[in-house]
N, C-alpha and C positions, 0 to 999 in steps of 0.2 A: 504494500500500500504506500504511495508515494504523500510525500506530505504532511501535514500532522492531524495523528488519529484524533486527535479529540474535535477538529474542526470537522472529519468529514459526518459526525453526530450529532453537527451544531445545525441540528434545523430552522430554516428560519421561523417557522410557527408551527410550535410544540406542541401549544392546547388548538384543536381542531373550535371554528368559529363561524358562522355563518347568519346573512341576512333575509328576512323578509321583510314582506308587504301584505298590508291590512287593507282590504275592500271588502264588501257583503256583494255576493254574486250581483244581486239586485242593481246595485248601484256601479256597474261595469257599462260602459255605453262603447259601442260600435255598430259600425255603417249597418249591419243586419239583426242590431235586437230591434223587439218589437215593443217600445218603450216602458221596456225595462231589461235586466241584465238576463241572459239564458246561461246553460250550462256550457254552452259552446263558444260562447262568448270568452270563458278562460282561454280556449286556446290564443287568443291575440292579448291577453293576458302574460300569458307565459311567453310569449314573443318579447314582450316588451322588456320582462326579469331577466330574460336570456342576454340582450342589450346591455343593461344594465347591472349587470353581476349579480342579480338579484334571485338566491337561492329557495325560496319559499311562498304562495300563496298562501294568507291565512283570510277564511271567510266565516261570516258568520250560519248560524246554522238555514237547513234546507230542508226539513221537513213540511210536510203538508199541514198548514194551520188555519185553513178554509179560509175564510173572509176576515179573518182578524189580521192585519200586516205587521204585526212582531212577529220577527221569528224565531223567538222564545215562548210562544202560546203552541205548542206542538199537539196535534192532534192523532198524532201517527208517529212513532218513533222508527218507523221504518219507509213508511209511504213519502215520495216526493212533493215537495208546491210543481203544481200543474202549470203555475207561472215561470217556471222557468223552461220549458221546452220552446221546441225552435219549430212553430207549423212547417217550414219548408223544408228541413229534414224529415220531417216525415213522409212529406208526400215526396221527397226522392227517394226513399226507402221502394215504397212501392211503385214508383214506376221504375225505377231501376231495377227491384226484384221478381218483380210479380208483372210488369210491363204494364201498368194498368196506368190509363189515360188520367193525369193529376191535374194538368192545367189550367184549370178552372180554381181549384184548390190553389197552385202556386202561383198565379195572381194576386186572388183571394190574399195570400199570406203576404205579398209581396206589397198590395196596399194599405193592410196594415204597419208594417215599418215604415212605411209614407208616411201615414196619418201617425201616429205615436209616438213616433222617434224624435221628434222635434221638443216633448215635452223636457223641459228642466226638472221637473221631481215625476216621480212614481204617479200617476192615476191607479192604485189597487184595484178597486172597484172594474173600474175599467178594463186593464189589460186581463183580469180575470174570466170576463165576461167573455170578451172576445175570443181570448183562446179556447174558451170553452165551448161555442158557437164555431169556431173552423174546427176545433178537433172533433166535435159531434159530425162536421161536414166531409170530413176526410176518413171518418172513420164509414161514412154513409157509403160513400161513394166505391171505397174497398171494399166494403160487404163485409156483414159480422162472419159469414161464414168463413172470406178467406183470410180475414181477419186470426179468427181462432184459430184456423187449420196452418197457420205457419209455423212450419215445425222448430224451429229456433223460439220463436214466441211462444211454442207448448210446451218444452223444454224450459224455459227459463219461469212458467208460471208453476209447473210442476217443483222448481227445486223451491220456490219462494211461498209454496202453498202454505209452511205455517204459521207465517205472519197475512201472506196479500187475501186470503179466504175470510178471515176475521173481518181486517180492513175494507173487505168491496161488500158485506154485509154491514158494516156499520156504515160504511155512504148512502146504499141504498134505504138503509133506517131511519138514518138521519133525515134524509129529507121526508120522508114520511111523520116521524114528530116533527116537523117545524109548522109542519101542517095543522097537528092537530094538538100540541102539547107546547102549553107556553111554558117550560122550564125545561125544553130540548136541550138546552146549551149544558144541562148535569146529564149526561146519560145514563146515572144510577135512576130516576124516575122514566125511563122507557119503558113501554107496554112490554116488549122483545129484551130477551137477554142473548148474550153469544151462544149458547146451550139453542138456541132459535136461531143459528145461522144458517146452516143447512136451507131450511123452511126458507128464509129470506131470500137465499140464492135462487132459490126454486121461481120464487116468484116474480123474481125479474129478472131472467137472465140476460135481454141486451145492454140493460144498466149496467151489471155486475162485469160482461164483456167489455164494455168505454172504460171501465178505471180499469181492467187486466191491460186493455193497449192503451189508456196514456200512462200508467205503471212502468211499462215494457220499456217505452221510447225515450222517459225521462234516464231511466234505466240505463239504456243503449247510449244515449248523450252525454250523460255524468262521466260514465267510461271510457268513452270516448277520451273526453277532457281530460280524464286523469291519466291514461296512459300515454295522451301528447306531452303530458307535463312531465309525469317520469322520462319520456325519451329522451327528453331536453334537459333533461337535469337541475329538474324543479319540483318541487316537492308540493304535494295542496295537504295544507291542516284543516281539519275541521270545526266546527264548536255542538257539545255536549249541553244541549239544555240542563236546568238543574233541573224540571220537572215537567208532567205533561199537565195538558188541562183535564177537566172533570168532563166535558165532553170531546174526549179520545177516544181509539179502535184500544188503546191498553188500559184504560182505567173499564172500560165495557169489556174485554176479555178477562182482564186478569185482577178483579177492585180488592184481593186479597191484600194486592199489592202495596196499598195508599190505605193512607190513615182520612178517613171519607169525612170523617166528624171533625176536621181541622184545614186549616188553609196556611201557606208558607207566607213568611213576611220578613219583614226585618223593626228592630226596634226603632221608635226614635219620636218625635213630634213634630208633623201627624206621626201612626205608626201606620208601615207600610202594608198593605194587606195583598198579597199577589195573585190568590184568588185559584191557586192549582193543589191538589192534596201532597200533603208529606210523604214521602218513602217508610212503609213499612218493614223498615231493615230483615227487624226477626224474622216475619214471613220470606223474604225475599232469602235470607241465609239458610234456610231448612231446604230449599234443591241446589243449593252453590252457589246463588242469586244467574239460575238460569237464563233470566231475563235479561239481566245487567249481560252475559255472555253472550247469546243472539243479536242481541242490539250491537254490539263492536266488533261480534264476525260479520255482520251487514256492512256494517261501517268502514270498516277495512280494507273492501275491496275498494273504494274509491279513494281512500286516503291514507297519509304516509306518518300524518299525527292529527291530535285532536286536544281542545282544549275543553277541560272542564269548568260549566259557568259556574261560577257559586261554589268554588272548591269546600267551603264552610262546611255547605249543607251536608257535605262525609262525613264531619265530625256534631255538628248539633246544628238545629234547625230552629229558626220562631216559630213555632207553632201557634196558632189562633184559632179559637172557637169557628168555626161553619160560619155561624148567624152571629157571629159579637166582637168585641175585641180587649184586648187587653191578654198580650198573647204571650210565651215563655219561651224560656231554650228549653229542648229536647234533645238530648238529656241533659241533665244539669253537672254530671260528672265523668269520669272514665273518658276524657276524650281523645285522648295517645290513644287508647285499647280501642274505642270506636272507629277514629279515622282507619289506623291500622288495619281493621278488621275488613272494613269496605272500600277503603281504596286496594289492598291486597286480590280484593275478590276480580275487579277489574281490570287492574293493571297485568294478571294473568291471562286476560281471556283476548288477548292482542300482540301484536306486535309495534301497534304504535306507538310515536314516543308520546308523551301525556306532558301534559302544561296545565297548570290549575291557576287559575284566578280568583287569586286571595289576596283581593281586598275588603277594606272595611273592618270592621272592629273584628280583629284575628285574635281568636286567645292564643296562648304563650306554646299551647300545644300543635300547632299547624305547623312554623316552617322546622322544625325536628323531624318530624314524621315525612315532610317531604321529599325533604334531603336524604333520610333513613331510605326512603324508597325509590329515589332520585327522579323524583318528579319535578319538573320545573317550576319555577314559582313566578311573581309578574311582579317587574315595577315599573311604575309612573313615575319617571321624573319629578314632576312637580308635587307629588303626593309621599316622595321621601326626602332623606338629607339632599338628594340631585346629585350625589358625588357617583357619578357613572362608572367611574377608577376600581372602585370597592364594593359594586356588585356580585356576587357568590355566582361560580362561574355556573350552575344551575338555575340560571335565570332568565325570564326574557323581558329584552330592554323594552321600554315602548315610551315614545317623547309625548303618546297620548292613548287612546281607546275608542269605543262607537260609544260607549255609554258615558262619555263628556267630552268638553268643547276640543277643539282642534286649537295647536298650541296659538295660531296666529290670534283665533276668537279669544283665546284663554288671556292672551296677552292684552287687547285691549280695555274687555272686561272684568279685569282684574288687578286693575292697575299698581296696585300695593304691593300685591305680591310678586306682579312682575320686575315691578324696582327691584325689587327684594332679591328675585331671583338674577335678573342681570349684574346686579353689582356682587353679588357669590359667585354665578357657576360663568359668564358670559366673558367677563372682565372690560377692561377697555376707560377710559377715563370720560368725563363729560358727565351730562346727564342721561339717562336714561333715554330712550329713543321708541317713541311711536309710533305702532303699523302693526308689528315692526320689522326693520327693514329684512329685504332675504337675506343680508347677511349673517344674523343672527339668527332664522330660520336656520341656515345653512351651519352654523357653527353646532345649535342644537342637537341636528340629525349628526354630524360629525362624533362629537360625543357618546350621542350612541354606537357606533359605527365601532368608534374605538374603545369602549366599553371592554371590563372585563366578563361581562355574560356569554352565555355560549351562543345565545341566538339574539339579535334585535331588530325586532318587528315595528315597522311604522307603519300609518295610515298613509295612504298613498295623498292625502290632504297636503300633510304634514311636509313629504317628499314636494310635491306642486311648488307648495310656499317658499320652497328654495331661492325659486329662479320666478323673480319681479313680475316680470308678461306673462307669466303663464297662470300666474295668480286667480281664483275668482275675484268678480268684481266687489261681491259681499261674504264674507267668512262666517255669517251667520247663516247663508244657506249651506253651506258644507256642514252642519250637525247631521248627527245620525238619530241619534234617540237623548231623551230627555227624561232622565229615571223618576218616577213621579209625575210623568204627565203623557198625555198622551196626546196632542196638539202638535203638529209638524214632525211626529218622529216616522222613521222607517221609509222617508219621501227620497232621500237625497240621494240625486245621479249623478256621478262625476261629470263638472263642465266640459270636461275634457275627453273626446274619443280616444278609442285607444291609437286607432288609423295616425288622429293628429298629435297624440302624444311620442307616436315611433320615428316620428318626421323632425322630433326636436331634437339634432342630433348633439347640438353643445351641451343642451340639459342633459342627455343621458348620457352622453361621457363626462360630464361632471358628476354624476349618479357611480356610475362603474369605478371611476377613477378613487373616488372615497370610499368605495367597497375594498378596492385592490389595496390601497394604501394602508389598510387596517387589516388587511389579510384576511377581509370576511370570504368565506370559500377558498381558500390555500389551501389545498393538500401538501401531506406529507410524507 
């Protein structure tokens, strides 16, 4: 060996480090959604990470939560939002497979991204309808027969039968009490139990056929997306609701499961009430929490990791009366033994890596247990010391989140504390400076960048605000959600296509160039 051995062991980066980006599928815009973000819609997504040295999409969750637009009201812990499919994928499928004449259909879908795509926030309501109305029409047009009889699509409803069979009788039910039962939204007062699925199916089986094919296709898209992204050497994270609502396909399958006579919250004044059942741990631990197991081998196939909301509620929950408030922790003790016990159950039944988001009032027993299990844990810049140097390299950085302001809004609105913060972590002499300027944006996301955590994930807001021009014009419509209220959340679509943000090629080599400089993504 020529030279001196100890230099040829002198790696330049020892500890493995890498970056992502934070978008909710929803709020992805390019030339072909139908205003709002699809599942295909990551692939030019991940074009853009690939540009930009950018190792990771992290989105927020994608289950099916009917007409509610949080998508933390989960009504299905397996079934997809119907709002993210792409009509014009579909009807290629079958005319490319089946030869069956679409065109009518691919119009159809092509003047919806005309009409919609122009919106600046989300119409829920809207794009729901509509896709709901072409996917009815494109499934008319193929015929339920060759519909069913596609053997890929029989095949794929076959392996999914012990979750999607529950699921396509609880739609069909559902809308049946909305009809006739004004407290449809608890499905513990349904005339029908799941033990009455069978029956259900029976009695409507072209209904129960529309959610097996748009199931299928959301299905087929997701996959898609995810193995363009692995090809590329981009990883998609998921998010873990902390719980479903009381009208769910799993609170009507399985209500052993949830504590029915209680509702999840958090303390404080108001106290919050969130209106979904507690986890009934015991029950769920007498089959291995089989449940919690099904759910992340589903989960798995489209994803490389997942973040848990509400890492808390592992270790103890607020619990509140159904009908009242004035609500507790559950349990009041044992909570090493409890986290232990249930994040253990989970972090088995996977291979992906696990990131828990815990914040808010943490007892002393959360980050031991996480580190014990090396789960990652979150921090907010602004909601710690901000010293990004002395982060636990089991951590993921983030200069913000969906559930509060982006740092630019954070900065205006908060003026106190952003003095506060520029003259500690920013430096620079003067007064303090409003806006504020990119370059202090730009210093921020650096920080993380060069952080000691092993991953830091930004808001792609956060990333925007870098570079001056490419700014939105108001930093208040880039909110995502608003914890506490329900007024403008869940709307915001990035100003920015993806088409016209790959075109900015200074910004994203200034993007890459602070990736590479920090060594996020080096091997060794």
């Amino acid at each position: 060996m020529r030279g001196n051995p100890a230099q040829a062991f002198n790696y330049p980066n020892p500890t493995y480090k890498f970056s992502g980006v934070a978008i909710p599928v929803a709020s992805i815009k390019t030339s072909d959604s139908t205003g709002i973000g699809e599942f295909l819609d990551m692939k030019k997504m991940v074009d853009w990470c690939v540009m930009t040295g950018i190792q990771l999409v992290q989105i927020l969750p994608i289950n099916d939560s009917g007409e509610d637009p949080s998508p933390y009201s989960a009504a299905s812990s397996f079934a997809l939002h119907p709002s993210y499919i792409r009509p014009k994928a579909v009807c290629s499928y079958y005319s490319d497979k089946m030869g069956t004449d679409m065109s009518g259909q691919t119009g159809w879908a092509q003047s919806l991204v005309d009409k919609l795509n122009g919106n600046w926030k989300i119409d829920h309501p809207k794009v729901l309808d509509e896709k709901r109305r072409i996917m009815d029409a494109i499934f008319e047009q193929v015929g339920e027969e060759k519909v069913m009889e596609d053997p890929e699509m029989k095949a794929w409803v076959e392996a999914n039968k012990p979750w999607l069979h529950t699921y396509a009788a609880f739609k069909v039910q559902l809308n049946k009490e909305r009809s006739v039962n004004n407290k449809w939204f608890d499905c513990t007062t349904w005339g029908k139990r799941v033990g009455d699925a069978d029956s259900i199916i029976n009695s409507d089986r072209t209904q129960v056929a529309k959610v097996y094919f748009v199931q299928y296709h959301l299905h087929l898209q997701l996959l898609e997306a995810s193995r363009y992204a692995a090809a590329n050497g981009v990883a998609l994270k998921g998010d873990l609701p902390i719980g479903v609502t009381r009208c769910s396909s799993d609170v009507w399958a399985e209500p052993q499961l949830f504590k029915l006579d209680k509702n999840c919250g958090a303390p404080g004044n108001p106290e919050q009430n969130w209106g979904f059942p507690p986890y009934n741990w015991d029950a769920m631990h007498r089959d291995g929490c089989g449940w919690w197991r099904r759910r992340l081998s589903h989960m798995e196939q489209y994803f490389h990791a997942y973040r848990i909301d509400h890492v808390l509620g592992f270790f103890r929950m607020w619990e509140i009366p159904q009908h009242g408030h004035g609500g507790s922790y559950s349990p009041n003790g044992g909570l090493r033994e409890q986290g232990l016990r249930n994040l253990r159950a989970i972090q088995t039944a996977s291979n992906m890596m696990i990131c828990g988001e815990d914040l808010g009032n943490v007892p002393e027993e959360v980050g031991p247990v996480l580190l014990e299990l090396g789960i990652l844990g979150l921090k907010i810049q602004r909601w710690c010391d901000g010293k990004t140097g002395n982060y636990g390299y089991l951590t993921v950085a983030a200069s913000s989140c969906h559930d509060c302001s982006p740092c630019r809004l954070w900065w205006n609105e908060n003026w106190g504390e952003a003095e506060r913060f520029f003259y500690e972590h920013i430096g620079g002499g003067g007064s303090c400076p409003g806006g504020p300027p990119d370059w202090v944006s730009q210093k921020i996301i650096k920080q993380h960048c060069e952080s000691s955590a092993l991953v830091t994930i930004n808001p792609i807001q956060d990333l925007i605000d870098m570079w001056g021009s490419l700014r939105s014009k108001d930093p208040k419509n880039d909110m995502i959600n608003k914890p506490g209220s329900t007024d403008g959340c869940w709307i915001w679509r990035c100003h920015k296509s993806m088409e016209d943000l790959m075109k900015e090629s200074k910004f994203n080599d200034f993007v890459k160039k602070m990736n590479l400089d920090a060594k996020r993504g080096a091997t060794y």
